[in-house]
VEXVODO-666821 format. One record per residue: residue in one letter; x, y, z of N, C-alpha, C in turn. Coordinates in steps of 0.001 Angstrom, whole numbers, plus 524288, in hexadecimal, padded with zeros to 5 digits. Layout:
BEGIN
AXYZXYZXYZ
...
This chain:
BEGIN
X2FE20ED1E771C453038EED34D71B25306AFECE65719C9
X30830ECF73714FF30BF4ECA567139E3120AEC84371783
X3124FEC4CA71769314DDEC30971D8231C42EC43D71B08
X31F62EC5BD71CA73240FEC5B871A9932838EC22D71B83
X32991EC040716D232D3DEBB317171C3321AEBCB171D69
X33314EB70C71E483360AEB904722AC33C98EB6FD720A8
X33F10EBA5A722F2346CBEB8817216C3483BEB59672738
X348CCEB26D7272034B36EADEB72BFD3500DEAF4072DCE
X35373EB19172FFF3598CEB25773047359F3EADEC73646
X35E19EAACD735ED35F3FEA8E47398C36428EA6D773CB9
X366B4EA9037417236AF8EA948742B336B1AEA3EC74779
X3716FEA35F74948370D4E9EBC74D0637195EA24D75171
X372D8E9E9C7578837358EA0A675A5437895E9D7475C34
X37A71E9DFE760C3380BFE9CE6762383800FE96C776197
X3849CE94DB7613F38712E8E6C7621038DE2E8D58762CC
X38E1AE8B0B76336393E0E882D764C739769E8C5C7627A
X399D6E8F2E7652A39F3CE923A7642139DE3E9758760F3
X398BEE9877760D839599E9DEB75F22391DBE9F79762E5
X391E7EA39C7670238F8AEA4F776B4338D4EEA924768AB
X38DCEEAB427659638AA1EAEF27644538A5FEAEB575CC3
X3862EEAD8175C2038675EAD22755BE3839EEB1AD7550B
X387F0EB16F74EF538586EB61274D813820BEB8427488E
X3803AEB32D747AC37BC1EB1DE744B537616EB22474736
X37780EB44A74D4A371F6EB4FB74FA0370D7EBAB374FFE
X375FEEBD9C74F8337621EC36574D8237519EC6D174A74
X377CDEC2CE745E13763DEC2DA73FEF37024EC40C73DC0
X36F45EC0C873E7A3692DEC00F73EA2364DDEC48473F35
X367A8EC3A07444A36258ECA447467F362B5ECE27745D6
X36904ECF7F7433036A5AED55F740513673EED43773BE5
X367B5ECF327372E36791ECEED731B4360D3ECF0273172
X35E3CECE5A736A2358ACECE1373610356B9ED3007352E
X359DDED545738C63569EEDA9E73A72357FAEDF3273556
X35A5CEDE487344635CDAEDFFA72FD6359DEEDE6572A68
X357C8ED90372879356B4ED861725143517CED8A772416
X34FE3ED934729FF34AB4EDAC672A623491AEDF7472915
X34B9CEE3FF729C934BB3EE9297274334B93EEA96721E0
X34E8DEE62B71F1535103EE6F871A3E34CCCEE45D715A2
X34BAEEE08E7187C3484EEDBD971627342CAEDB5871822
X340ABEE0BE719C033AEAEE15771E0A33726EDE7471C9C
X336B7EDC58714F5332BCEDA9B7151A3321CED42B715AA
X336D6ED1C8718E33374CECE2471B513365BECDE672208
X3340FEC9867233D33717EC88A7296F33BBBEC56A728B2
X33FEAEC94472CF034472EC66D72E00343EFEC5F9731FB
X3461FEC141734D7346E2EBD99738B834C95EBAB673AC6
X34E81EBB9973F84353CFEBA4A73E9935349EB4CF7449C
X355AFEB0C0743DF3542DEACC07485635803EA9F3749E5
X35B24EA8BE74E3235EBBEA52E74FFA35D89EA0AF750E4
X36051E9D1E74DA536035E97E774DA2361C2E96E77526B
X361ACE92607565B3656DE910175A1136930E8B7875866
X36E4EE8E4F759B237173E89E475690371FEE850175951
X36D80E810A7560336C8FE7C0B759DC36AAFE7A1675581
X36D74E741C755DE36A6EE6F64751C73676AE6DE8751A3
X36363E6E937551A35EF5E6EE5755FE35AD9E738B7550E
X35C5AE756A75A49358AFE7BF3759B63587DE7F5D754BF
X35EEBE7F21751C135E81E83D674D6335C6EE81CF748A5
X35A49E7D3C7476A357C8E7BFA7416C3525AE7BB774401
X35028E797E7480A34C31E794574AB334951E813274AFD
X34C2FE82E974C7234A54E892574BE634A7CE8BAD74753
X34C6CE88617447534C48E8B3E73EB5346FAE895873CB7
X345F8E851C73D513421CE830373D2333CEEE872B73E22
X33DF7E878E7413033822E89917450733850E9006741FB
X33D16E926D7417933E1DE970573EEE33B16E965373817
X33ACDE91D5736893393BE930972FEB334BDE91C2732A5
X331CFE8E037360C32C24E8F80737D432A0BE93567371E
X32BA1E943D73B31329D4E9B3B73D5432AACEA0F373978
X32F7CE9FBA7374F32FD0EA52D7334A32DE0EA63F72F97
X32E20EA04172C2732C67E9F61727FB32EE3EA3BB723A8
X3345BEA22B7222333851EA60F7222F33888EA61771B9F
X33927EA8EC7187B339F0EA95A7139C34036EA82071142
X34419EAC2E7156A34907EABB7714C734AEBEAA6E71975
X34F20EA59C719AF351E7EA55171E89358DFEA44E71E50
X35A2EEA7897216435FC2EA89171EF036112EA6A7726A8
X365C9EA38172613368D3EA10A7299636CFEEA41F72AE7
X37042EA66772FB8375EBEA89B7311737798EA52D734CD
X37BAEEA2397347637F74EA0E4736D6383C6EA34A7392A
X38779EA02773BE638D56EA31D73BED3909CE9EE273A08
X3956FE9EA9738B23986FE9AE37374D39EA5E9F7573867
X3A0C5E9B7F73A743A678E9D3273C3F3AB09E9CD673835
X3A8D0E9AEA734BF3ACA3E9BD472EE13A9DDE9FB472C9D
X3A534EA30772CA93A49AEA75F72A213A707EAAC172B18
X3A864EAD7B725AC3A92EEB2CC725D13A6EBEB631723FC
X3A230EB4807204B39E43EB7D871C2739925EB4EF71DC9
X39553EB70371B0039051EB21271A0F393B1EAE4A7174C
X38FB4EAB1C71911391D2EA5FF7171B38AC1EA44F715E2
X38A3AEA37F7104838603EA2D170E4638597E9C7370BFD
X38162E9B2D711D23815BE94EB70ECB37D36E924270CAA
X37F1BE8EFB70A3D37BFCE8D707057137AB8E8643705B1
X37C75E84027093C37ABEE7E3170C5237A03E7D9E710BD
X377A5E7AE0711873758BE7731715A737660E704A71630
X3796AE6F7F719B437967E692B718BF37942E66AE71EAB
X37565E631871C4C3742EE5FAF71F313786EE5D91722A7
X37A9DE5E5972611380B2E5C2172B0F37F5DE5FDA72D1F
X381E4E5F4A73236381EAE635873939387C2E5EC773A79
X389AAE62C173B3838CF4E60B073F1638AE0E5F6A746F0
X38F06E5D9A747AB38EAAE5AD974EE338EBDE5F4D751DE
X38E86E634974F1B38FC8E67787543C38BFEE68E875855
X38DB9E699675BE138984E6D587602D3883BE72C575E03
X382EEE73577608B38004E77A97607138094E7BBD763ED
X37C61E7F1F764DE37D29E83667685C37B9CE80F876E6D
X377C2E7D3976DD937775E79C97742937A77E76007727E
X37F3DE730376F9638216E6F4476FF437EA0E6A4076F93
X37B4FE6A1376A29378EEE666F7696F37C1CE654B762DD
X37BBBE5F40761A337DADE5F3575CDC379B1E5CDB759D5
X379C0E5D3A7545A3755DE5AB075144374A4E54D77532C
X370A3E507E750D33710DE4C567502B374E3E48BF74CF0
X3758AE4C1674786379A0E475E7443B37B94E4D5A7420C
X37D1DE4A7F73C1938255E4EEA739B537DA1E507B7355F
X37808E4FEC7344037602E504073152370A1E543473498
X36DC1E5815730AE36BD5E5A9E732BA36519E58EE73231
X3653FE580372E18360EEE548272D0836311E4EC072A52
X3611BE4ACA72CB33623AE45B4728BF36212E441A72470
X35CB2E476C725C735957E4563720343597CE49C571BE4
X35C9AE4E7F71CDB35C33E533D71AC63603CE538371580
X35F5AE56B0711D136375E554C70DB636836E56D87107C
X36DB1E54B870CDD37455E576770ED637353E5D1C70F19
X37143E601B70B8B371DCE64A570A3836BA6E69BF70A12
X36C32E6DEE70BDE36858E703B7089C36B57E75AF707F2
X36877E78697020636BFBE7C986FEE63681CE80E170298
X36AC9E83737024E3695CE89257041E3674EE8E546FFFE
X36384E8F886FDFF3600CE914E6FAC536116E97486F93B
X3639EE99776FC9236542E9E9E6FA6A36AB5E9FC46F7E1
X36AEAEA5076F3FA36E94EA6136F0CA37337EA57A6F278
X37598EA2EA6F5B137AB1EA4E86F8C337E30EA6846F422
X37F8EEA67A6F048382D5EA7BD6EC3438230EAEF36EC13
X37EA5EAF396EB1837988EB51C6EB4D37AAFEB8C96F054
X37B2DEB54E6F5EA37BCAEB7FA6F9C7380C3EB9AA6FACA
X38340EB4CC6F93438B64EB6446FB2638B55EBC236F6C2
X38AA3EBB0A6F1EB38B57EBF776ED6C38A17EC4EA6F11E
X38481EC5E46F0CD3828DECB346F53C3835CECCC56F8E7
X3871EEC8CE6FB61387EAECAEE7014338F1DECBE3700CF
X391B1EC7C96FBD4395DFECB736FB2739575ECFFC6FA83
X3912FED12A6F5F9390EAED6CA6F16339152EDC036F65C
X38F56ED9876F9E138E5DEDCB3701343955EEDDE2704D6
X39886EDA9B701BD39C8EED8D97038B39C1FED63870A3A
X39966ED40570A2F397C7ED11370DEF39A05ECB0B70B0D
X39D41EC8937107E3A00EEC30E70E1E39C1AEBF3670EAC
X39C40EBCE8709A339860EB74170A9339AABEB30A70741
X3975FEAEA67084F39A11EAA037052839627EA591705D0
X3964CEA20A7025A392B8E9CC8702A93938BE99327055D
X39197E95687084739334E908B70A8138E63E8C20709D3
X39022E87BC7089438E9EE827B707BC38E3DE806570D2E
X39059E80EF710FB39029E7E59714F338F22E811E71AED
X38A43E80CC71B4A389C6E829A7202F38B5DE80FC7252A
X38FC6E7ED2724A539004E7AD772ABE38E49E770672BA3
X38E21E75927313338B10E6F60732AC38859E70E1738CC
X38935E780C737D6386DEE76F973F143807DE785673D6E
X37EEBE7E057415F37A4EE7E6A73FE4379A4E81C373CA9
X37BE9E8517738833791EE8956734D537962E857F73000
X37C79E82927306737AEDE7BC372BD13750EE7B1372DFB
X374B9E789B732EE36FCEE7720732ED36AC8E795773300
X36C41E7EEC7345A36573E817A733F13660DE82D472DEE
X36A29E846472974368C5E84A572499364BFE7F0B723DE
X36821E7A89724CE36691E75BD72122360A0E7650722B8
X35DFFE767872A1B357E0E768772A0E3570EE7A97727F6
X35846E80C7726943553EE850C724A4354DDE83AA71FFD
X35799E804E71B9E356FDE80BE7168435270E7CB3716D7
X35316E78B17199934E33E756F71A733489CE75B971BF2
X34996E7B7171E2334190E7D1D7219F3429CE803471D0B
X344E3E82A97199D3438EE85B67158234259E844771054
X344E2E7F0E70F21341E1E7AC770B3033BFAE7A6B70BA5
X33A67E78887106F336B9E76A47125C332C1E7BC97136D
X335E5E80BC7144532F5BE842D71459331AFE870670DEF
X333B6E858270ABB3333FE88D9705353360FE8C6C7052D
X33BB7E8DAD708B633D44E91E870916342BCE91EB7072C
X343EFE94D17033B34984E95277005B34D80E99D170262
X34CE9E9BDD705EA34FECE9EA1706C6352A8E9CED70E59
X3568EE9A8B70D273594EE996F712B236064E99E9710CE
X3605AE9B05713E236768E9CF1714BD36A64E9CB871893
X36D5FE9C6271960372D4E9ADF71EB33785BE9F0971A9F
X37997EA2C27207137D9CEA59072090380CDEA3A172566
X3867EEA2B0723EB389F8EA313727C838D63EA9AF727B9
X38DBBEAA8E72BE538DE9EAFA172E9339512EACFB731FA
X395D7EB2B77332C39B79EB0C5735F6399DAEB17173B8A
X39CC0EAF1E73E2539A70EAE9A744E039C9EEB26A7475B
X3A076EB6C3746B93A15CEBCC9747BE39F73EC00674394
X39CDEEC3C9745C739AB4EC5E47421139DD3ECD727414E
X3A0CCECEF6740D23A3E9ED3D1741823A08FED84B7416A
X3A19CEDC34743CB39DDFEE0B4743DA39D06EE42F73EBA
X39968EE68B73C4139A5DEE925737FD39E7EEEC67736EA
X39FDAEEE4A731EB3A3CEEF4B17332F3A23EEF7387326D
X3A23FEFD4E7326839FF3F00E57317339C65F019A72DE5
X398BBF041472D4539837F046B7281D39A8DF08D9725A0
X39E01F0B07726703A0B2F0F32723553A530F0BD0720B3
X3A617F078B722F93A949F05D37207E3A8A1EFFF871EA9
X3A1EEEFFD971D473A01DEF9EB71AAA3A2ECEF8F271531
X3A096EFD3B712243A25CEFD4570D783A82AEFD3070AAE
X3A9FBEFD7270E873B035EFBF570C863B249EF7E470D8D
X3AEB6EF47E710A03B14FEEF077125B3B162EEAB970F07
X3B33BEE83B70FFF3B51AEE2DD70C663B0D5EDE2F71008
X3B06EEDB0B70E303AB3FED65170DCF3AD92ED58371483
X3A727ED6C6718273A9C8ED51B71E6C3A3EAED27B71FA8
X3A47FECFB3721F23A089ECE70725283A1D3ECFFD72BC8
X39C81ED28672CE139B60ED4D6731773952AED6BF73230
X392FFED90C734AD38E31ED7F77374B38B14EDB9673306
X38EFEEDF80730DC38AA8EE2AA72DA338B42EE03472828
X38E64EDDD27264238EABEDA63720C838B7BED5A9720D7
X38BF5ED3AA724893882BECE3D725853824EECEB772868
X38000ED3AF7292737B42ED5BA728BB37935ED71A72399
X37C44EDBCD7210837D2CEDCF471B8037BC9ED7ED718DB
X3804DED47B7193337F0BECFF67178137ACCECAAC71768
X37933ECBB271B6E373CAEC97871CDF36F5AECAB071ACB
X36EA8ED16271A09368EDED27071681369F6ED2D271170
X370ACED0F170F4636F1AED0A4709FE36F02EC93870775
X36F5EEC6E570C6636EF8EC16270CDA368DAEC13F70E58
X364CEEC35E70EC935EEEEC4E070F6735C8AEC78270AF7
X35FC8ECAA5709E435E1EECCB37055335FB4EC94E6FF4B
X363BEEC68370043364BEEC1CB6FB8D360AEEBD916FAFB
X35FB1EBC776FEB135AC7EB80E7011B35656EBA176FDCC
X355E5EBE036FEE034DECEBFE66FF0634E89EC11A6F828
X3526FEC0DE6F4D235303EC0A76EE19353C0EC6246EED3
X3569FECA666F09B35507ECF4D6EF4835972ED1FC6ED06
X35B28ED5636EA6036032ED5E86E8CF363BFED7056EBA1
X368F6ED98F6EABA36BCAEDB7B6EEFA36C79EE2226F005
X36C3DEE3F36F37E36C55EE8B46F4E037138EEBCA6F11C
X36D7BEEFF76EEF43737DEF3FF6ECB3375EFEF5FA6F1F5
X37C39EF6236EDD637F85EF6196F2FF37EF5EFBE56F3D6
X37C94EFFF76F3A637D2CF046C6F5453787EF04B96F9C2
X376A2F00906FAF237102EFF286FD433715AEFBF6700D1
X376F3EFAB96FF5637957EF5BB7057637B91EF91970AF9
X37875EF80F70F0937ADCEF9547134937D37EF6BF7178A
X380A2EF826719193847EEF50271A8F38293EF60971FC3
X382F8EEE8F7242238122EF1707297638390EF1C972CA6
């Protein structure tokens, strides 16, 4: 039996002034879910632990072990209000503490590592489809300086290195609002909430894997 590519999804877990993230939530809905949708994949959904240490170190061990075809990143960021679809990685970390109150070594993540690495998927492609969804999205150049900067910059790096073009980082908003009805999806104006940013997630899986976009009489809202 031919072995089936695997989809990597990977969320953090709490740190400084976020006790409950909700990118570790995210995750295990958008798995279970895309696993249904996308059967003739394994999906896989995994919490980073947010540590300058531990969380590039487990990512690590995660492209070991999975040997992942597609790997798509969720964050939270407290200036989101939509996805926030990013498209760099750069080499800086800021001084901050972690989730055990450890801080990097310097302001650089690797020394020897380039300033920059680009991020390989359509984001132009994805913001477009996940509006067409009326789901809010938007591009960003700058991922920060804490850790969803730094596990992009190592994921784009173990993915150079095993041949793999498909890696991605989403910022997500750190409240996540409950769905609305669905009697009354279709009349709403562009919201993010738990059933748009699921919605939004398998067509950010389904943009990934080259496949077209769902006719909208075929879109279900969750």
């Amino acid at each position: 039996m031919r072995r089936r590519d695997t989809i990597l999804l990977t969320g953090f877990g709490p740190f400084p002034g976020v006790e409950e993230n909700a990118s570790e939530r995210f995750v295990a809905k958008l798995a279970h879910l895309a696993a249904r949708r996308f059967s003739a994949h394994r999906v896989v959904a995994r919490i980073l632990p947010t540590e300058w240490e531990r969380g590039p170190a487990r990512l690590a061990t995660l492209y070991q072990r999975e040997r992942p075809k597609l790997v798509l990143h969720f964050g939270v960021s407290a200036n989101a209000t939509a996805y926030v679809v990013e498209t760099t990685a750069r080499n800086a970390c800021s001084l901050s503490e972690d989730a055990v109150g450890a801080v990097p070594a310097g302001r650089l993540l690797e020394p020897n590592g380039p300033d920059r690495r680009d991020v390989p998927l359509p984001a132009a492609d994805i913001v477009a489809r996940l509006t067409a969804l009326k789901i809010p999205a938007t591009t960003s150049d700058d991922a920060g300086s804490y850790l969803c900067n730094a596990v992009l910059y190592r994921s784009l790096e173990l993915a150079e290195e095993q041949e793999i073009d498909g890696v991605g980082f989403f910022h997500i908003p750190r409240v996540i609002p409950p769905a609305l009805l669905k009697s009354k999806v279709e009349r709403r104006e562009m919201r993010f909430d738990w059933g748009s940013a699921l919605l939004g997630g398998l067509e950010i899986v389904r943009t990934c894997l080259g496949r077209p976009p769902p006719s909208r009489r075929h879109v279900k809202f969750l």
